[in-house]
DOVOMI-184403 format. One record per residue (C-alpha): residue in three letters; x, y negated, z negated. Coordinates in steps of 0.5 Angstrom, whole numbers, padded with zeros to 4 digits, always signed. Example, Ala and Ser with C-alpha at 12.3 -4.5 7.8 and 13.67 -1.06 7.14 Angstrom:
Ala+0025+0009-0016Ser+0027+0002-0014
This chain:
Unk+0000+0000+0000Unk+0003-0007+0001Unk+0004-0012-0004Unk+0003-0018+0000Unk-0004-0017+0004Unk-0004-0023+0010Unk+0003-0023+0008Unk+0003-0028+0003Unk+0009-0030-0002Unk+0015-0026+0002Unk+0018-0027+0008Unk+0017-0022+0013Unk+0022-0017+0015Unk+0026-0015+0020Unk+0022-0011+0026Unk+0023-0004+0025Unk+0024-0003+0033Unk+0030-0007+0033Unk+0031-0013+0038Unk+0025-0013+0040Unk+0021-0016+0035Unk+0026-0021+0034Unk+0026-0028+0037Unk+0028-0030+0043Unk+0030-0036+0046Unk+0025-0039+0041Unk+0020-0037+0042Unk+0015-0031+0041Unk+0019-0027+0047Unk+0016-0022+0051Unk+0009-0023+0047Unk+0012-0018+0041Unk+0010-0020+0035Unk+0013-0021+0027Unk+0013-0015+0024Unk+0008-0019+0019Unk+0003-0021+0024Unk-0002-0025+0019Unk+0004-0027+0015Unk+0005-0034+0013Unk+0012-0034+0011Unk+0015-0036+0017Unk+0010-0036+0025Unk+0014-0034+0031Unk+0018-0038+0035Unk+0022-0042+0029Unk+0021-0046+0022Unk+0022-0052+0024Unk+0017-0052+0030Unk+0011-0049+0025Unk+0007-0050+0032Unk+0011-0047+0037Unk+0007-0041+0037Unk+0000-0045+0039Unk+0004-0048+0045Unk+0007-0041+0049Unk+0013-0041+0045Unk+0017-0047+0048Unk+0016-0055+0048Unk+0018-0059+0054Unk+0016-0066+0056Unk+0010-0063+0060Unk+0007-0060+0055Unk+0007-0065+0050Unk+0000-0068+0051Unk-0003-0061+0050Unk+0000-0060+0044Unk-0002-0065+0041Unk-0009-0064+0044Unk-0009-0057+0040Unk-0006-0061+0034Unk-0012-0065+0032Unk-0017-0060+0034Unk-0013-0056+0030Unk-0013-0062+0024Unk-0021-0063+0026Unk-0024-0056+0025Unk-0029-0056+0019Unk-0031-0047+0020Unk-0031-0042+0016Unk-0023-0039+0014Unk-0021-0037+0020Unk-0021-0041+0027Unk-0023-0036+0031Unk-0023-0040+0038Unk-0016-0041+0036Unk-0015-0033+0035Unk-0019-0032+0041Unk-0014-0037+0046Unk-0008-0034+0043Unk-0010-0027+0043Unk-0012-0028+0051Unk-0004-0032+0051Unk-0001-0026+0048Unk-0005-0022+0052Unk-0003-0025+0059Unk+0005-0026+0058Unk+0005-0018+0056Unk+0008-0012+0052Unk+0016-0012+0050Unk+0017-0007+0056Unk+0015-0012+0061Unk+0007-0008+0062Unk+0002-0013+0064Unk-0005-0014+0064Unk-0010-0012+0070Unk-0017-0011+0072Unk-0021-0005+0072Unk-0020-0003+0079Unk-0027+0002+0081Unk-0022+0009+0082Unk-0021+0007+0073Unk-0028+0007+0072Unk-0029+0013+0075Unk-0024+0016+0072Unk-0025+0015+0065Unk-0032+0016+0066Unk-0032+0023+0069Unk-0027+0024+0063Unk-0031+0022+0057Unk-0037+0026+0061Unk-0032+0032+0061Unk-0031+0031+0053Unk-0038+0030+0051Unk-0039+0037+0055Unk-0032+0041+0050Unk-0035+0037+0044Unk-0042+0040+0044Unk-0038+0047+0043Unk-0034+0045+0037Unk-0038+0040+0034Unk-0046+0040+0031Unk-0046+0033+0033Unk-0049+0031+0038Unk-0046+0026+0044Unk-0046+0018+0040Unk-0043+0016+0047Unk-0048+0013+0052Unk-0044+0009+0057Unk-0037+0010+0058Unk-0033+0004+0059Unk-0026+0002+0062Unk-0023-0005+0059Unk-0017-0009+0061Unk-0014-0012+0055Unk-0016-0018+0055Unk-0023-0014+0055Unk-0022-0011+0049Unk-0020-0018+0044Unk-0026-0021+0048Unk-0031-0014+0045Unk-0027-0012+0039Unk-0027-0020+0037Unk-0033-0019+0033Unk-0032-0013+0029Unk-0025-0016+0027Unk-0028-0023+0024Unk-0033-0018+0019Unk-0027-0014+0017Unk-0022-0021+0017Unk-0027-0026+0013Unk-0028-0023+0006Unk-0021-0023+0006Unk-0019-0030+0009Unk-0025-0033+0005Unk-0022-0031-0002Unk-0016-0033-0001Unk-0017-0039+0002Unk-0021-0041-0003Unk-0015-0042-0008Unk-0014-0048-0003Unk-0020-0051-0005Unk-0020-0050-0012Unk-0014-0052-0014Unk-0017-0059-0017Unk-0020-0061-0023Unk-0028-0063-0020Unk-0027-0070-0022Unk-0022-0071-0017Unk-0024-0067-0012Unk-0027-0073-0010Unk-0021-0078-0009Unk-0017-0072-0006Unk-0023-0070+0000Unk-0019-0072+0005Unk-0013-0068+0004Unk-0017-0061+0002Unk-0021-0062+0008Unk-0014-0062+0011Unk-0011-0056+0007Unk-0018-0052+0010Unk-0017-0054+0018Unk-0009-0052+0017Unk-0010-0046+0013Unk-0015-0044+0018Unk-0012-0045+0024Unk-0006-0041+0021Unk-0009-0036+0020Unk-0012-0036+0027Unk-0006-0036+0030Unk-0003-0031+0025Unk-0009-0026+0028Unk-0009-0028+0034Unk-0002-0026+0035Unk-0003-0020+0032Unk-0009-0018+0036Unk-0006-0020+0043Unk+0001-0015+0041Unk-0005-0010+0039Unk-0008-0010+0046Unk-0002-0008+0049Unk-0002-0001+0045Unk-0009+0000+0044Unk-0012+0006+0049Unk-0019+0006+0046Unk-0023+0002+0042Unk-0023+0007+0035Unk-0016+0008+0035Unk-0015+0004+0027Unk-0020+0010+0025Unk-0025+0004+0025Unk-0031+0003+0030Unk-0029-0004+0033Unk-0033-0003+0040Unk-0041-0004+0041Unk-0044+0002+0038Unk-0045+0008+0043Unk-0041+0005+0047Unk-0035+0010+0049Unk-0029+0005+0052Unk-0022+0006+0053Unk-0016+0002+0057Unk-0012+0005+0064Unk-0007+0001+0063Unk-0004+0002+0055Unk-0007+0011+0057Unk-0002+0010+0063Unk+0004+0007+0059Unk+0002+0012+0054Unk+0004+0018+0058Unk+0010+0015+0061Unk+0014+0020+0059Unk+0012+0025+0057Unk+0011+0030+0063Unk+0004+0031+0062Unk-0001+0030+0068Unk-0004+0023+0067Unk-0010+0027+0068Unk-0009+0032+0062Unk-0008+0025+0058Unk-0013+0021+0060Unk-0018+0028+0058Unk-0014+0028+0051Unk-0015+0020+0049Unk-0022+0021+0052Unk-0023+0026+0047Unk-0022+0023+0041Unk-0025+0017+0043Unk-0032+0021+0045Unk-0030+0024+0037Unk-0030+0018+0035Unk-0037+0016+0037Unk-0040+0022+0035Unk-0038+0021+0028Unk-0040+0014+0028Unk-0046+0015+0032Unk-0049+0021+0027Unk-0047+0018+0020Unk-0051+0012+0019Unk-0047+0011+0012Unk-0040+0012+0015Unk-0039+0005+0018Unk-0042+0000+0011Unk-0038+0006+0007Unk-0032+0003+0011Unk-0034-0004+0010Unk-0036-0005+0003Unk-0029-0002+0001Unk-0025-0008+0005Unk-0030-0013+0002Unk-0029-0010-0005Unk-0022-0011-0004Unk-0023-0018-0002Unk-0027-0019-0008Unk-0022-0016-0012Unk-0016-0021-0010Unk-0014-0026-0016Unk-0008-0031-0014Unk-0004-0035-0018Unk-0006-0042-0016Unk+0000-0045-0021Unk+0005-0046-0016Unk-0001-0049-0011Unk-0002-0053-0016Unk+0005-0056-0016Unk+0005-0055-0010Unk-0001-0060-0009Unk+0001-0065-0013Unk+0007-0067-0009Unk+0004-0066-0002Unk+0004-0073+0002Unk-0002-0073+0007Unk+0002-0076+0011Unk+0006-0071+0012Unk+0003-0065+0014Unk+0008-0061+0015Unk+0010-0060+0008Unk+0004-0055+0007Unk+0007-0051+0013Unk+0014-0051+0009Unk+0010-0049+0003Unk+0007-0043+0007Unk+0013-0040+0009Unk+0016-0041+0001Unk+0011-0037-0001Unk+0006-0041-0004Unk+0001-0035-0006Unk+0002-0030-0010Unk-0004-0025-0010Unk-0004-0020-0016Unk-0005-0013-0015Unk-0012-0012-0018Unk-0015-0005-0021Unk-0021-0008-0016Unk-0017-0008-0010Unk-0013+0000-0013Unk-0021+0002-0013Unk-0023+0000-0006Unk-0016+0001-0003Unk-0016+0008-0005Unk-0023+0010-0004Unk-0021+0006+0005Unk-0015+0011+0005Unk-0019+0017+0003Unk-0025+0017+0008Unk-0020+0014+0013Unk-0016+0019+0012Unk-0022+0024+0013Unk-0025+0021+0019Unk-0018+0021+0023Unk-0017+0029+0020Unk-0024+0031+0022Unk-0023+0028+0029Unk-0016+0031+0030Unk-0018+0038+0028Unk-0025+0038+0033Unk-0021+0035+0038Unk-0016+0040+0037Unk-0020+0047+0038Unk-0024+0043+0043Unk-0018+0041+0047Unk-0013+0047+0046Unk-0018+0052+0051Unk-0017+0047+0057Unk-0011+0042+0057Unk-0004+0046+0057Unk-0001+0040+0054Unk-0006+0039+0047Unk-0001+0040+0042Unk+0004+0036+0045Unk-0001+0030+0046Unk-0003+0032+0038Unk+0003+0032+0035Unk+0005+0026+0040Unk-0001+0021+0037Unk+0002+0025+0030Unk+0009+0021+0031Unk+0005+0015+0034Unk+0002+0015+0027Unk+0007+0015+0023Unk+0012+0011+0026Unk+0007+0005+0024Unk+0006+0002+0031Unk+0002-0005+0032Unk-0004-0002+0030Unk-0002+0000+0023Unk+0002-0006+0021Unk-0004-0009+0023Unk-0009-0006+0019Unk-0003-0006+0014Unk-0002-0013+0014Unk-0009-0014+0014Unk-0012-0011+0008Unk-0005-0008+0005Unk-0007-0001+0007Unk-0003+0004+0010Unk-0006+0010+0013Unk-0001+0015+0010Unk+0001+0021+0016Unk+0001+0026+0009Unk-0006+0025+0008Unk-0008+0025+0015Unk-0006+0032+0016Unk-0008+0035+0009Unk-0015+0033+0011Unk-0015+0035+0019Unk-0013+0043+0015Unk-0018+0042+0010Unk-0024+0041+0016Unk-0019+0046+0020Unk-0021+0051+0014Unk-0028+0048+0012Unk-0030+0050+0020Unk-0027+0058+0019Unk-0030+0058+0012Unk-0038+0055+0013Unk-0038+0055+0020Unk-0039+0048+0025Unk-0047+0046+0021Unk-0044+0047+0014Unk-0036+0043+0015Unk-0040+0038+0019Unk-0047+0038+0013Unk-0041+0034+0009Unk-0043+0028+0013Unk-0050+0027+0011Unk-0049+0024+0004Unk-0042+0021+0001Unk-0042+0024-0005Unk-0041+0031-0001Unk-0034+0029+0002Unk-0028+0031+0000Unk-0024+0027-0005Unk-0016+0025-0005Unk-0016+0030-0010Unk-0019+0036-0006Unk-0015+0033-0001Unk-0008+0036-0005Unk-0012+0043-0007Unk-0016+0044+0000Unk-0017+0052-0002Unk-0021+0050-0008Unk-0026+0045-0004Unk-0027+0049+0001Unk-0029+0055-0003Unk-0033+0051-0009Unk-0039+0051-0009Unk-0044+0044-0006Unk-0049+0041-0008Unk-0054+0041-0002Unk-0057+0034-0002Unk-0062+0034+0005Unk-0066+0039+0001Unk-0065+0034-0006Unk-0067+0029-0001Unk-0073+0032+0001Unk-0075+0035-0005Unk-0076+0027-0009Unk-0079+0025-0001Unk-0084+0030-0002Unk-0085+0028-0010Unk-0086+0021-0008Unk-0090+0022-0003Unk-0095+0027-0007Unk-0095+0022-0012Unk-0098+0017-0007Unk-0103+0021-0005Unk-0105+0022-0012Unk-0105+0015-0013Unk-0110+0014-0006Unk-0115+0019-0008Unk-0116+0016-0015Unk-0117+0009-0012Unk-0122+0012-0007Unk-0126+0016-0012Unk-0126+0011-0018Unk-0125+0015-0024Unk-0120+0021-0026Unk-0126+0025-0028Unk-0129+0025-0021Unk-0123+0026-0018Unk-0121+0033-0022Unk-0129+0035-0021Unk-0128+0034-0014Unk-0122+0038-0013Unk-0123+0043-0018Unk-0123+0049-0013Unk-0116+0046-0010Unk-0114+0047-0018Unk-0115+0053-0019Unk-0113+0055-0013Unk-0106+0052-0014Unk-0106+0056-0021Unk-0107+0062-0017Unk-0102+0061-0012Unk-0097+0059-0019Unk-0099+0066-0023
């Protein structure tokens, strides 16, 4: 788990890919990222030039009426914690200068949309055999990169804004109430720079995210429009560069887990507010320490905002790690690690007859995992979580074994109530929840339905018949025809 979520209070580390990360020319360089992409203690392109990020990473002549443009609609902005037209601008610029490895974006040609739609047809077709889950894709769709920031964008702002919004508020909050009035002006300022930060800090992330990205469930969480199956050509193609496997065999695999994904999402109502809510509790579970803010704020001149940029990147911050946020990480950490271990354990059997290549592919997306790609500090880096390899492959074992032991009905019945799901526990001693007896919550379910619904038809019929006395007289045959039945 990272100790600094949005990368507040330390500054970043150095890329774990080497060079790549690193500045280039001052500037952002190939589009690649900070190894802490929503952190604040140092932005791309060079601390002295806190908004070389917002202006494609180098500053001529030409460019200088732009960049103040985009300051004051940056000093301007009065929305929520986050700038979101500033994440999304960026995103797109990120998006269209490429990857590290020169890739670039591309439309969608008609031949990839039939491909991935026959792909996902294909992998709906293998799923049925291995899964009592019936299909949750009902179109397939082929996005380009800028496509995916532009579809995923919303399901970003829900996961982000709880975050963002208690953190920022520490901006607000720092001041006594009676002289929040004199001090308006520079917290509104403090706001609109705290929210243009953190879009641009998201924006930056997203735009690297896309480049890698080969669907839209590949963080384990749904962030396409729901039923809608989506994968990108140009991040599968890139993916299987190397490998040595047909494209189309790739392109089969992917879809697979991404029509998984869909089922899985689609047929379990809870699963996507379960998610959710523990990012929202971690949110509300974050306290920061305001004392150096305070400092801070007393010293700031508002005629130099500048000087808040510096305090960013000193670490002006510093959250604590709460019991609360402990709770809510644990409990996103374990039902991630579950849906991504039954989504490799059905894959697997339903790849493994078809594509001669299923457990390279497996073991490939295994590594990818593990090596902690953009898509993992991301999620990281957003919500302090990491997604532990250990514990994904201790989860696809135990569905593995729930499959052999109870069958398709019985490892995917777990679904229908969260109360029923293994727990980080069980993940250690699969064996014991595998052969444990479980509780059957749909026939509790349809018991208290049935009690509930008896007690209304009880009620109705004394209403109508005006009196219990009246009602028992009428019913008296029915009576003793129940005791009969009991007897």
């Amino acid at each position: 788990m990272s100790d600094t979520p949005f990368g507040f209070g330390l500054p970043p580390e150095e890329p774990e890919n080497g060079d790549d990360g690193k500045k280039k020319g001052g500037g952002q360089g190939g589009g690649q990222g900070p190894a802490n992409p929503f952190g604040f203690g140092g932005l791309p392109g060079g601390g002295d030039n806190p908004f070389a990020a917002m202006f494609g990473g180098s500053m001529n002549p030409g460019d200088l009426g732009a960049a103040f443009q985009q300051l004051g609609q940056m000093l301007s902005y009065e929305g929520g914690p986050v700038n979101w037209d500033m994440a999304k601008d960026i995103a797109r610029q990120t998006v269209a200068r490429g990857t590290a490895d020169g890739s670039k974006d591309a439309s969608v040609t008609d031949g990839e949309r039939a491909a991935i739609h026959e792909a996902v047809r294909l992998a709906d077709l293998w799923l049925d055999g291995v899964t009592s889950l019936p299909s949750g894709a009902g179109t397939a769709v082929a996005w380009s990169r800028a496509e995916w920031v532009e579809s995923t964008l919303p399901v970003w702002k829900d996961l982000v804004d709880p975050v963002a919004e208690r953190v920022g508020a520490a901006m607000g909050g720092v001041l006594p109430e009676e002289m929040q009035a004199m001090a308006g002006p520079l917290l509104g300022m403090m706001r609109s720079m705290g929210g243009a930060m953190f879009g641009t800090q998201i924006g930056q992330a997203l735009g690297v995210l896309a480049g890698e990205v080969v669907g839209s469930t590949d963080v384990g969480l749904p962030l396409g429009p729901a039923g809608k199956a989506a994968l990108l050509p140009v991040n599968i193609e890139a993916f299987g560069s190397g490998l040595e496997v047909p494209q189309e065999e790739v392109r089969l695999y992917l879809a697979l887990r991404e029509a998984a994904h869909q089922r899985l999402f689609a047929h379990v109502p809870w699963l996507r507010s379960h998610l959710f809510g523990a990012v929202e509790g971690y949110a509300r579970g974050i306290k920061v320490d305001t004392s150096k803010l305070e400092d801070v704020v007393g010293q700031l001149d508002p005629t130099h905002p500048e000087q808040l940029q510096e305090a960013l990147q000193q670490g002006m911050f510093q959250p604590e790690d709460t019991p609360e946020q402990k709770a809510a990480l644990a409990r996103l950490e374990t039902a991630l690690a579950l849906v991504e271990g039954w989504v490799d354990a059905v894959v697997h059997a339903a790849a493994a007859p078809h594509l001669p290549s299923a457990d390279r592919l497996r073991e490939t997306l295994r590594r990818r995992r593990a090596s902690g790609g953009p898509a993992e500090q991301t999620f990281a880096t957003l919500i302090g979580l990491e997604l532990r390899p250990r514990r994904l492959r201790d989860a696809s074992r135990l569905w593995a074994s729930l499959t052999d032991a109870r069958g398709l009905e019985g490892r995917d019945g777990l679904w229908e109530h969260p109360d029923m799901l293994p727990t980080a526990a069980d993940l250690d001693d699969p064996d014991g929840f595998v052969h444990r007896e479980h509780l059957d919550f749909s026939e509790l379910d349809k018991m208290l339905g049935e009690a509930a619904k008896g007690a209304h038809g009880s009620q109705g019929s004394q209403d109508s018949s005006g009196s219990p006395e009246k009602k028992r007289d009428e019913s008296g045959e029915a009576d003793k025809g129940d005791e009969g039945d009991k007897k």
